[in-house]
N, C-alpha and C positions, 0 to 999 in steps of 0.2 A: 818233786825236786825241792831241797830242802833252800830258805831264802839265804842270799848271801850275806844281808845285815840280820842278827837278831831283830825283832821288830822289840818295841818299847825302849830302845835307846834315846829318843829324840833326836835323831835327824832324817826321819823318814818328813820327805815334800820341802815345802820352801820356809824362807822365813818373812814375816814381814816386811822387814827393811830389803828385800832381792822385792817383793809385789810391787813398793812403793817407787822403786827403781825403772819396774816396768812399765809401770801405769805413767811414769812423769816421762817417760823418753816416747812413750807412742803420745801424749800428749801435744811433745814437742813437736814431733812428727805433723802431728793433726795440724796446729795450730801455723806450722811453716806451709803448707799444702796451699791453700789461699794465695800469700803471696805470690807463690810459685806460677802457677793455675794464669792468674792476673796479669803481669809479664807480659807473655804469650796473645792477650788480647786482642791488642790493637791489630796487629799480625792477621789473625786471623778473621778478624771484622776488613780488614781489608782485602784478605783474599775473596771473601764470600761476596764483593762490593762488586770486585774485577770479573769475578767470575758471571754474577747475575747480571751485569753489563753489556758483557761479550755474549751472552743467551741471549740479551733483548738487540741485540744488535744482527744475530741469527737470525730471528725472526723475524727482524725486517727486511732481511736479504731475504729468505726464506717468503716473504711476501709479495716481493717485487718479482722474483723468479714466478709464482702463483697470478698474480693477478698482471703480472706485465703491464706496471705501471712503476714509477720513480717510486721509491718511498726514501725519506729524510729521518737522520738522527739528528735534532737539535740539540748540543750542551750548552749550559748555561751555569757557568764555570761561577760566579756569584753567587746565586742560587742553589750551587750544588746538584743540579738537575739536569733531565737530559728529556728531549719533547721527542714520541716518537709520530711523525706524520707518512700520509694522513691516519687520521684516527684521534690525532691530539691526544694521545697517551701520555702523562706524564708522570715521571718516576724520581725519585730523589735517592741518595747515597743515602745510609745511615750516618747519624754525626758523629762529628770527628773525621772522616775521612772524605778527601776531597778529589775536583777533576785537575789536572794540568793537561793541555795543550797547547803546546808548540809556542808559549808567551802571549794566547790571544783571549780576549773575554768570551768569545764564544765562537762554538764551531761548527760547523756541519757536515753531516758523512752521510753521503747520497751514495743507496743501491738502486741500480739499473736492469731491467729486466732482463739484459743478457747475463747476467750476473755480475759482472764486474761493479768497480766500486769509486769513488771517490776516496784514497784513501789515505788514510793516516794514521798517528800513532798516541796513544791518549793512557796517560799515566793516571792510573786511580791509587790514592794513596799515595805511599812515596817510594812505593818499590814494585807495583805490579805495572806489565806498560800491557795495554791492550791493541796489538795492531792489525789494520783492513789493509791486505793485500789490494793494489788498483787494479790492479789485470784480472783476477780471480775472485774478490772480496772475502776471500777467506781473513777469519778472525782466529788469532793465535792471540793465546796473554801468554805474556814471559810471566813466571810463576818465581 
């Protein structure tokens, strides 16, 4: 098949000034990605907060149902931290992102070995709310 351009005319491929065009707009690209990315952070440092929260919060339901004893979540809304007993486990938010409950310095969320709960509703961060069902102790986060 014969080519549609003779070849040796000079415009077979690109020219320089179209490479230097491509090279500076992925460039831009690259260099706005960061920003972008960054955003997005706190967002999601605070979901992984709520979420690893309400798993140690399972687990101490999940405990009291097992060993058919009380077990306690202490928050400690200063601190940024939450005491799990017994066991005296204790855990902290990552920073930047903090507890609220219900306007008090500290609080406590007692599971009972029939399951049920002392329960309440505990905002990590400023948008995720963590809450224990009383009757159930089921743990739901609003997302």
């Amino acid at each position: 098949m014969a080519p549609i351009r003779p070849s040796g005319t000079g415009e077979d491929g690109y020219t320089l000034v179209e490479l230097l065009v491509v090279i500076a707009v992925i460039g831009l690209l690259l260099a706005a990605t960061p920003t972008l990315l960054s955003a997005g952070l706190p967002g999601i440092r605070s979901l992984s907060a709520a979420r690893a929260f309400a798993l140690d919060l399972r687990t101490a339901r999940s405990a009291a149902l097992a060993r058919g004893i009380e077990t306690r979540v202490v928050i400690d809304q200063n601190k940024q931290s939450y005491r799990i007993l017994p066991g005296n486990v204790e855990k902290r938010l990552p920073y930047g992102v903090g507890f609220s409950v219900a306007a008090r310095d500290a609080a406590e969320i007692d599971f009972f070995p029939d399951g049920s709960a002392r329960g309440d509703t505990v905002t990590v961060g400023k948008m995720h709310r963590v809450s224990i069902d009383w009757l159930t102790g089921r743990i739901t986060i609003d997302e």
